[in-house]
N, C-alpha and C positions, 0 to 999 in steps of 0.2 A: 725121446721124451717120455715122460710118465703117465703111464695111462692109471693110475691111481688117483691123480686129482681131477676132478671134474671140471675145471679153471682149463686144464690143457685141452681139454677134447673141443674140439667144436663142430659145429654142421659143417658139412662137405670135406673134413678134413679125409686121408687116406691113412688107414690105420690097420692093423693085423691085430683079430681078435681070438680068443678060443672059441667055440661053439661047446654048447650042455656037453654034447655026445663025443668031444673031444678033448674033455678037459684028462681024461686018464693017460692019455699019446699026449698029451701039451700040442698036438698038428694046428698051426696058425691059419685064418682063412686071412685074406685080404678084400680091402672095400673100400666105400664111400660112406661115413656118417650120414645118414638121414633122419634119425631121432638118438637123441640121448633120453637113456631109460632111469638115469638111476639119479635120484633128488639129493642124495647126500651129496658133500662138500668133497668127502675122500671117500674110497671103498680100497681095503687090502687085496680082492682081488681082480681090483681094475673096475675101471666105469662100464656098466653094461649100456649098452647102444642096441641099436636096428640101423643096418645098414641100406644101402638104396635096392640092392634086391632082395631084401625082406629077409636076411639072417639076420638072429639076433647074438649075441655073446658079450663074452667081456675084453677090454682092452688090455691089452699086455703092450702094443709097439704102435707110437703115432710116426709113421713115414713121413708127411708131407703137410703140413697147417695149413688150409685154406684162408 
C-alpha cells in the first residue's frame, strides 16, 4: 500500500520506513506506528511517523493494517 497518503497509515499498523540517516542507501527499518507526524493529506515522500521504539522516518511500505 501507499505510504504517501496519510488516509492509509494508521496507529499500530506494521510498516518499513527510511530513517534521516538512511535516506541516501534507501536501507528500510521495519516497526509498529505509534504516532503519525505528518498533518498533511498526502506527502511525495511518504508520511513521516514515530514508531513504538521511538524511530522516527518516513513511509515507503505498509506490510500489515491494523
Amino acid at each position: 500500500m501507499n505510504g504517501q497518503k496519510r488516509a492509509n497509515v494508521k496507529t499500530g499498523a506494521r510498516v518499513r520506513i527510511v530513517l534521516k540517516q538512511d535516506q541516501r542507501s534507501g536501507k528500510l527499518t521495519e516497526g509498529i506506528v505509534k504516532d503519525i507526524l505528518t498533518h498533511s493529506e498526502n506527502h511525495p515522500h511518504g508520511i513521516k511517523v514515530r514508531l513504538q521504539n521511538g524511530q522516527v522516518g518516513r513511509v515507503k511500505e505498509i506490510v500489515a493494517d491494523m
